[in-house]
C-alpha positions as CSV (number, residue, x, y, z in Angstrom):
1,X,0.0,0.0,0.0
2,X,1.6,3.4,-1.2
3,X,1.5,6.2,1.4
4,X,-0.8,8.2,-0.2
5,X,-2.9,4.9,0.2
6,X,-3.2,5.0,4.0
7,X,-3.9,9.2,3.9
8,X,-8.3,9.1,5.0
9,X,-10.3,10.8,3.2
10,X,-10.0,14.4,3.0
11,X,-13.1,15.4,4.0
12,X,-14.1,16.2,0.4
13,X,-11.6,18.6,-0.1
14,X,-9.2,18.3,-3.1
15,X,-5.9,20.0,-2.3
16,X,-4.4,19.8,-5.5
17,X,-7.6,21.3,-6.6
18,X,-7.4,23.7,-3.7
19,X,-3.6,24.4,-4.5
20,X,-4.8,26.1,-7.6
21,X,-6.8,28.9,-5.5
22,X,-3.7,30.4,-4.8
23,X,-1.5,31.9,-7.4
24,X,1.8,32.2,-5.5
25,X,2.1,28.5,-5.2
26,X,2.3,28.3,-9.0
27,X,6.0,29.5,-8.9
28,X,9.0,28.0,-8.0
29,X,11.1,28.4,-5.7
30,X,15.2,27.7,-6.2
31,X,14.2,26.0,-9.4
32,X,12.0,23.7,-7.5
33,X,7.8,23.6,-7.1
34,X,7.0,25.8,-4.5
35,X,5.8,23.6,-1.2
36,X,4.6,26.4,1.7
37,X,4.1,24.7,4.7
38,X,4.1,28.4,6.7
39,X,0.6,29.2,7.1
40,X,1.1,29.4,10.8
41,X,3.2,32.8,10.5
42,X,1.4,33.9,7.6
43,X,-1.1,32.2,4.8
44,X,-1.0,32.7,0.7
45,X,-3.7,34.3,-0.2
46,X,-6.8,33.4,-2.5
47,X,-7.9,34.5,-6.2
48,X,-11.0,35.1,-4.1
49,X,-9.5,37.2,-2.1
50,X,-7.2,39.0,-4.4
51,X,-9.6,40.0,-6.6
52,X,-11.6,41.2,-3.9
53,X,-8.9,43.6,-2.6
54,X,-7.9,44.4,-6.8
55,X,-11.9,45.5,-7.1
56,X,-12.2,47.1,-4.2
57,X,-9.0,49.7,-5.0
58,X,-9.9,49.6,-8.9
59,X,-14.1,50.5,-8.3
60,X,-15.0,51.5,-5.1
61,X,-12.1,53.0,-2.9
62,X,-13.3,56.1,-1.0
63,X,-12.8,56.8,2.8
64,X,-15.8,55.2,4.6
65,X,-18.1,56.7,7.3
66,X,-17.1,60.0,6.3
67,X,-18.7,61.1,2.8
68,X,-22.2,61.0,1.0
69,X,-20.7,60.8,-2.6
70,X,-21.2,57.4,-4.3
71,X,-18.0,55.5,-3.7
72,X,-17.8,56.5,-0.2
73,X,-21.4,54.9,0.2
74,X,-20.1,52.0,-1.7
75,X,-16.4,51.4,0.6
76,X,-18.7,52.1,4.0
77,X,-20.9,49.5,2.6
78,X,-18.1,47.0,1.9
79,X,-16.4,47.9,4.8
80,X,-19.3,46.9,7.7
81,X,-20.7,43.9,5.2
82,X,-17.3,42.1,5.9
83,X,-18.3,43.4,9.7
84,X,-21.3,41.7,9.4
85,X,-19.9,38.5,8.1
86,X,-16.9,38.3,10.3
87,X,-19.1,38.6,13.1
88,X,-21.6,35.7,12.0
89,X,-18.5,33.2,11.1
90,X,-17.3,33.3,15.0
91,X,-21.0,33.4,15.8
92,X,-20.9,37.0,17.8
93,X,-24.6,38.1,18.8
94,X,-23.8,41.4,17.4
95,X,-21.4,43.0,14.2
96,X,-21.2,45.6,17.2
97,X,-19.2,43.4,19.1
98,X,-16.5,43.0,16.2
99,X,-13.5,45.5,16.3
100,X,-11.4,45.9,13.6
101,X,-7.8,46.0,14.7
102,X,-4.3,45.2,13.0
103,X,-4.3,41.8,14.2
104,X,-3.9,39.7,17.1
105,X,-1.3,41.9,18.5
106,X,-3.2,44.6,18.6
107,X,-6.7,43.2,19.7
108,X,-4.6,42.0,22.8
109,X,-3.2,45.2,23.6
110,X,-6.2,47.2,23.7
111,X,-7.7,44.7,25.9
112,X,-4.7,45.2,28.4
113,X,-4.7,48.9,28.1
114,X,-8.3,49.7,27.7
115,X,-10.0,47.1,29.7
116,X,-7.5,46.2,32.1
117,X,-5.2,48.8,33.2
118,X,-8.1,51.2,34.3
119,X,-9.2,48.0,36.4
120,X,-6.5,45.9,37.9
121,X,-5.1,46.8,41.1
122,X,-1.9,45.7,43.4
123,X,-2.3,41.9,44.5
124,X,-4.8,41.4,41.8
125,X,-3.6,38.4,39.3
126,X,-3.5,37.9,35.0
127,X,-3.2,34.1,34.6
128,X,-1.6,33.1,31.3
129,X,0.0,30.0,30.3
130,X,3.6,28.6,29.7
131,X,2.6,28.1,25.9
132,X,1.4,31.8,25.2
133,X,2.8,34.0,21.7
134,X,4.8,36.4,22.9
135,X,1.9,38.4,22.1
136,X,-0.5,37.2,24.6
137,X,2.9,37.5,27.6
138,X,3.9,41.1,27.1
139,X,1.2,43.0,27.2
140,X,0.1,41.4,30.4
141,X,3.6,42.3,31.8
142,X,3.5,45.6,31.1
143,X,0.2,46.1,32.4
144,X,1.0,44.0,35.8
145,X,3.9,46.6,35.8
146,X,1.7,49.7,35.1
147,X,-0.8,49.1,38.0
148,X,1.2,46.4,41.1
149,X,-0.7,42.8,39.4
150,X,0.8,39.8,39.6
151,X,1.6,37.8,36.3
152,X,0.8,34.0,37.1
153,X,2.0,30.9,34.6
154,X,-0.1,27.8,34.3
155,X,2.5,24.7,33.5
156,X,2.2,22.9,30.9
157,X,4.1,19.0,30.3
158,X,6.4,17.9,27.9
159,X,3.9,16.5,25.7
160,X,2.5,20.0,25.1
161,X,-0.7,20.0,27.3
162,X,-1.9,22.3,30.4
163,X,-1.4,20.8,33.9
164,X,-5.1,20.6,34.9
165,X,-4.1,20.2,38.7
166,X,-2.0,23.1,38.6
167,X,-4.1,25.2,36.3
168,X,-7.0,24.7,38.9
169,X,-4.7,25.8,41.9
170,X,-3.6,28.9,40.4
171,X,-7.3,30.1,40.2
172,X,-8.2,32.4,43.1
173,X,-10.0,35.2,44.7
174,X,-7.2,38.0,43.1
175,X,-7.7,36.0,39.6
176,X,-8.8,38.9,37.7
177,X,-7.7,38.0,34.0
178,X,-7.0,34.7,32.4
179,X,-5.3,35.0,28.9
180,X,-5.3,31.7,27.1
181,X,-4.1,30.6,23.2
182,X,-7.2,28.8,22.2
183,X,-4.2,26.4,19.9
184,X,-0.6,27.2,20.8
185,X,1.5,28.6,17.4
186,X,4.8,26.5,18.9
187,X,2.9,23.1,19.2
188,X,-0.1,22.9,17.7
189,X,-1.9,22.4,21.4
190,X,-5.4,22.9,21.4
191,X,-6.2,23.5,24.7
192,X,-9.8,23.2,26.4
193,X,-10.6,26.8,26.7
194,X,-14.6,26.3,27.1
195,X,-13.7,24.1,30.2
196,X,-11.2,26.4,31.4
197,X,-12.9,29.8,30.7
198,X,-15.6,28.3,32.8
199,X,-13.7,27.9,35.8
200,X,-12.3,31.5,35.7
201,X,-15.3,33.2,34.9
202,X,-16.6,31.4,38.2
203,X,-14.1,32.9,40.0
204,X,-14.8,36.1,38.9
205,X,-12.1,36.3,36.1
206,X,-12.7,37.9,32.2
207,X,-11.3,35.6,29.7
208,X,-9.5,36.9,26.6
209,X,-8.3,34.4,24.0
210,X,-5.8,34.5,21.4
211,X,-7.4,32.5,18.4
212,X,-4.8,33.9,15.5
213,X,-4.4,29.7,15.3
214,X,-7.9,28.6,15.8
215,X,-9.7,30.5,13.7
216,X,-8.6,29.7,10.2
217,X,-8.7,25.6,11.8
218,X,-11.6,25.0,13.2
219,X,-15.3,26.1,13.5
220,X,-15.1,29.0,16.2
221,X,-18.3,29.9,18.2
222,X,-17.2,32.8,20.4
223,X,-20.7,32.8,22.5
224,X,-19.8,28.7,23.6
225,X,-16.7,29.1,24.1
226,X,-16.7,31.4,27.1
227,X,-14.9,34.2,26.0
228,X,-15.3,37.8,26.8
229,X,-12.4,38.7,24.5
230,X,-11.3,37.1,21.5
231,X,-8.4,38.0,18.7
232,X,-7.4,36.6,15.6
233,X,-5.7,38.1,13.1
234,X,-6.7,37.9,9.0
235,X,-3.2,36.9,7.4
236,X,-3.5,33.7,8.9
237,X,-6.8,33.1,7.5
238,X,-6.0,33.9,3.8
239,X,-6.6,37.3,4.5
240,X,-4.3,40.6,3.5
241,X,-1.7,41.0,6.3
242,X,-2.4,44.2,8.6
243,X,-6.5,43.3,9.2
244,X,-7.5,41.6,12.6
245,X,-10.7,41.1,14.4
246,X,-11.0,41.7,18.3
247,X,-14.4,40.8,19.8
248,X,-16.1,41.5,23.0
249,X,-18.8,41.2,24.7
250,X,-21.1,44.3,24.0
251,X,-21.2,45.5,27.6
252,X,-17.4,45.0,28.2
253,X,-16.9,47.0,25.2
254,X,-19.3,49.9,26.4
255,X,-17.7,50.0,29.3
256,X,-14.4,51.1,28.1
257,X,-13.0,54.2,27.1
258,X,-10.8,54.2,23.9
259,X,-7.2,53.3,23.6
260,X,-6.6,55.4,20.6
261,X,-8.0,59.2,20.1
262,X,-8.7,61.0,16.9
263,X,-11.4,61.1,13.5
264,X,-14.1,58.6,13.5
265,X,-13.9,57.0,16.9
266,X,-16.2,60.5,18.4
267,X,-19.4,61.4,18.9
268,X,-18.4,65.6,19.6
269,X,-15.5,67.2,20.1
270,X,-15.1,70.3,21.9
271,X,-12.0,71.9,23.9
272,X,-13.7,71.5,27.0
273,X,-15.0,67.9,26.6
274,X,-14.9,64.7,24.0
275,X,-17.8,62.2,23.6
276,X,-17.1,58.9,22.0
277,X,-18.7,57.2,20.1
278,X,-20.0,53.4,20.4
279,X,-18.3,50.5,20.0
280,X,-16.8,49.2,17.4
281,X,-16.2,53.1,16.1
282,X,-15.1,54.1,19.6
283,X,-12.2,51.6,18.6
284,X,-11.4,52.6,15.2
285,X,-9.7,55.8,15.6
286,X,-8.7,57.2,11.9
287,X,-9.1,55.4,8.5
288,X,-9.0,52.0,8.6
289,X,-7.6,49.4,6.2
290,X,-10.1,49.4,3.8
291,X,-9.1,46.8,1.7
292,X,-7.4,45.0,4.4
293,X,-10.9,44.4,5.5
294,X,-12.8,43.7,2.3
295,X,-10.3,41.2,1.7
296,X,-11.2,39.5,4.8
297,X,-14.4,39.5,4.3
298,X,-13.7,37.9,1.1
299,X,-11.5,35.0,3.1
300,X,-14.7,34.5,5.6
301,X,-16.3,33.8,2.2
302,X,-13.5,31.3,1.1
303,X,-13.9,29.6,4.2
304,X,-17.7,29.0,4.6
305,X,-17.6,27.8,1.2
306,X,-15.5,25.1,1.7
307,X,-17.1,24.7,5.2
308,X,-14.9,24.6,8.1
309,X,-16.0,21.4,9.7
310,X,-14.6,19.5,6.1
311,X,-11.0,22.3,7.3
312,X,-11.2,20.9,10.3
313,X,-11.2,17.5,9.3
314,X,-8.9,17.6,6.3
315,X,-5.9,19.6,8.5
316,X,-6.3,16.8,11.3
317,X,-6.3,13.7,8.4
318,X,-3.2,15.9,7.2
319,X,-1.4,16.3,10.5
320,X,-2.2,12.6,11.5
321,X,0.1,11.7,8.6
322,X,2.6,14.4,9.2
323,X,3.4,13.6,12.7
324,X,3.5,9.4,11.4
325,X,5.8,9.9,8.6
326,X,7.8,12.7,11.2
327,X,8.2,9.7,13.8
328,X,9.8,7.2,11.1
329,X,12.4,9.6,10.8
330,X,15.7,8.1,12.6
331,X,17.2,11.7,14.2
332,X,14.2,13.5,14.1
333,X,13.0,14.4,16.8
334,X,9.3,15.9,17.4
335,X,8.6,18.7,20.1
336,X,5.0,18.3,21.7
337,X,2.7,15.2,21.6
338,X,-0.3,17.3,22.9
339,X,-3.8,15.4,23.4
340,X,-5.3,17.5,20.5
341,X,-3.1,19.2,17.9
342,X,-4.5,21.8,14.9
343,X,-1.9,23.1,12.1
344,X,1.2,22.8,13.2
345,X,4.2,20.1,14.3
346,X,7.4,21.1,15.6
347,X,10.3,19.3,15.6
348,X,14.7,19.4,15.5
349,X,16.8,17.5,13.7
350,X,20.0,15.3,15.7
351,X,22.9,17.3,14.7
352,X,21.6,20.2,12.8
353,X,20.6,23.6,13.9
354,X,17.1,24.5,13.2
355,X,18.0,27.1,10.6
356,X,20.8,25.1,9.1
357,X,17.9,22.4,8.3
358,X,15.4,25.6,7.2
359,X,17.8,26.8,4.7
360,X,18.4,23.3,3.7
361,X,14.8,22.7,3.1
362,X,14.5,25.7,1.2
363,X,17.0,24.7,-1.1
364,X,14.4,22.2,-2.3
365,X,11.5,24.4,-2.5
366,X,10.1,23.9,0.7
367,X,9.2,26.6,3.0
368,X,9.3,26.0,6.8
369,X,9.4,28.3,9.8
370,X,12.4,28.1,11.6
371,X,13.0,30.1,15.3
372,X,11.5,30.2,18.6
373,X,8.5,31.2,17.2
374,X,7.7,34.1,19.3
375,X,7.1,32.0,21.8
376,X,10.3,31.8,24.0
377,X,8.9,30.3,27.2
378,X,8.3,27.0,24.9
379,X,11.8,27.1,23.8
380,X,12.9,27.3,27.9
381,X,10.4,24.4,28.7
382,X,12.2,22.0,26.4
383,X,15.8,23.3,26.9
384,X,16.5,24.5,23.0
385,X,17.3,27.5,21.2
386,X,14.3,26.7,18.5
387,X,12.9,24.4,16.3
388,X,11.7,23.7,12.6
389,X,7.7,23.9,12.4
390,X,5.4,23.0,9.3
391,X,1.7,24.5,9.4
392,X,-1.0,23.7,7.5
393,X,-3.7,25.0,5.3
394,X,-6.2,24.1,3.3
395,X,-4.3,23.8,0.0
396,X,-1.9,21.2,1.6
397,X,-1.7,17.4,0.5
398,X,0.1,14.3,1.6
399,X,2.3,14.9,-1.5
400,X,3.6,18.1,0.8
401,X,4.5,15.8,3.5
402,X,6.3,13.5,1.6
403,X,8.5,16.3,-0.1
404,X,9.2,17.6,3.5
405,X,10.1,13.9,4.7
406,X,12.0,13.5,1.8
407,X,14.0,16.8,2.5
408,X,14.5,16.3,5.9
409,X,16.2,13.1,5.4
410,X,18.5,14.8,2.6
411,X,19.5,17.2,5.3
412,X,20.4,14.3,7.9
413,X,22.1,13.1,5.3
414,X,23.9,16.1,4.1
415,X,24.7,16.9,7.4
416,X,26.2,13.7,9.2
């Protein structure tokens, strides 16, 4: 039986058909057929998608909210409809409760600034955990900083999964925020953030989630899940880079003053006194990326038509492959064996430095991410500088892991 024999059905999805979505991956790269297997740090893009962003700048671009002339009508209207959609693909009650922000980054740092800092107070406590982005650690620290909190770790083991015991005993009284990767960008860990959100918010803690890996995965509800904050970002969704989403719950959101002052985010504005506007404006100081955000409207789109329970399905069949092809590697060595794992393996190589293997795989037309990832704690927990991780989307096939296995053992080779 051939390997591509004992690969399950994908779900109904045809990557090779799939492959031809995206324009990029019909170039090559070093003389060799591009294989991306980066999707983690940032995703190709669409025709969908592109020609969504190409239409938008070529028939309709105007500033939105801000003009009664036709094409600003038309951007405004393009601008909240991919509100409208975003917010009914994570299943949000409300468009209201969507916030267009730069990304995950930033969707997490307003949340720290706006909602926390004007809350938090000496011997209160943020709980995140030892798998976090660097994304979803720093702004945490710097707000402990800026008002006397406590930043608190929850453990995780060497397979990749949260230390339930531990976890539980590090919720308390002073637990004030818990800030939790719904699937960790360094392992792939999905980690139970329904259950866990539900033991914080008994305790009395708001819950903000970093889903810049979940999202473009998995079906994501925001309203089951237990959230009162969630982030993602659109370039790792097959949207433009520079576009994110943050959601709230509406009364969270009301009850915070802006991060950012200036045009659009107002309701008045005199030298005495400033009234702001409702969320999501109230959020949205100056213009916004326009086209950033059609374009992710048009990658909700892409999405739902391929439906994201058939994603889900066809990235785990994919990554169920990966990690057994990975394992019959002699001097390979994988990093993580979490429970549950979504779009992404790590792993080193005996002998060879992660980016010595990177460049190596390049060489043959395969594109890996190579580094600690942004996620430096990880790197600590497993006593290495980095490692070398393929991520998945929906355009990858079993004949991507089979040109990565095939590479990697050129490079043991090359390299003994």
């Amino acid at each position: 039986m051939s390997r591509k024999a004992e690969i399950p059905a994908q779900a109904g999805l045809d990557p090779a058909e799939l492959r031809r979505d995206f324009p990029i991956l019909e170039r090559q790269v070093h003389d060799r057929p591009l294989v991306y297997l980066d999707s983690a740090a940032s995703s190709q893009k669409p025709r969908p998608v592109l020609d969504a962003v190409q239409r938008y700048y070529t028939h309709h671009h105007s500033n939105v909210h801000r003009g009664v002339h036709e094409l600003s009508v038309e951007a405004t209207d393009l601008y909240e409809r991919s509100r409208e959609r975003v917010a009914a693909f994570i299943g949000a009650e409300s468009a209201r409760e969507c916030v267009f922000v730069r990304g995950t980054t930033e969707g997490l740092n307003l949340v720290a600034q706006a909602w926390a800092r004007p809350r938090l107070e000496p011997g209160d406590e943020v709980l995140v955990t030892e798998m976090e982005h660097h994304s979803n650690i720093v702004p945490w620290q710097q707000v402990c900083r800026q008002t006397g909190a406590e930043l608190r770790v929850a453990p995780m083991d060497d397979a990749g999964d949260l230390l339930a015991d531990e976890f539980e005993a590090l919720i308390g009284p002073r637990t004030r925020v818990l800030a939790i990767t719904q699937v960790s960008n360094a392992l792939g860990t999905v980690n139970p953030v329904a259950e866990l959100a539900q033991r914080a918010r008994a305790a009395g803690a708001v819950v903000v989630v970093d889903g810049a890996q979940a999202v473009p995965h998995r079906p994501v509800d925001v309203r089951t899940l237990g959230a009162d904050f969630y982030a993602f970002s659109g370039h790792k969704m097959y949207a433009p880079t520079g576009i994110g989403v943050l959601w709230g719950r509406l009364e969270l959101l009301e009850s915070m003053d802006p991060w950012e002052g200036g045009g659009s985010m107002i309701r008045s504005v005199t030298f005495e006194e400033t009234l702001f506007a409702p969320p999501p404006a109230r959020f949205e100081a100056g213009t916004p990326h326009i086209a950033g955000c059609v374009g992710l409207g048009a990658a909700v789109e892409y999405l739902e038509g391929l439906g994201m329970d058939a994603v889900r399905a066809h990235e785990e069949a994919l990554l169920e492959y990966c990690v057994k092809e990975l394992q019959a590697i002699p001097g390979l060595n994988l990093i993580g064996r979490p429970a549950q794992r979504a779009g992404a393996v790590s792993f080193t190589a005996d002998g060879v430095h992660p980016h010595d293997l990177g460049t190596f795989l390049d060489r043959e037309g395969v594109a890996v991410r190579v580094g600690h990832h942004c996620a430096q704690p990880v790197m600590k927990h497993y006593d290495i500088p980095a490692t070398a991780r393929a991520s998945f989307g929906v355009h990858n096939g079993p004949d991507d892991v089979d040109a990565l296995c095939r590479s990697i053992r050129g490079a043991l080779e090359f390299f003994a």
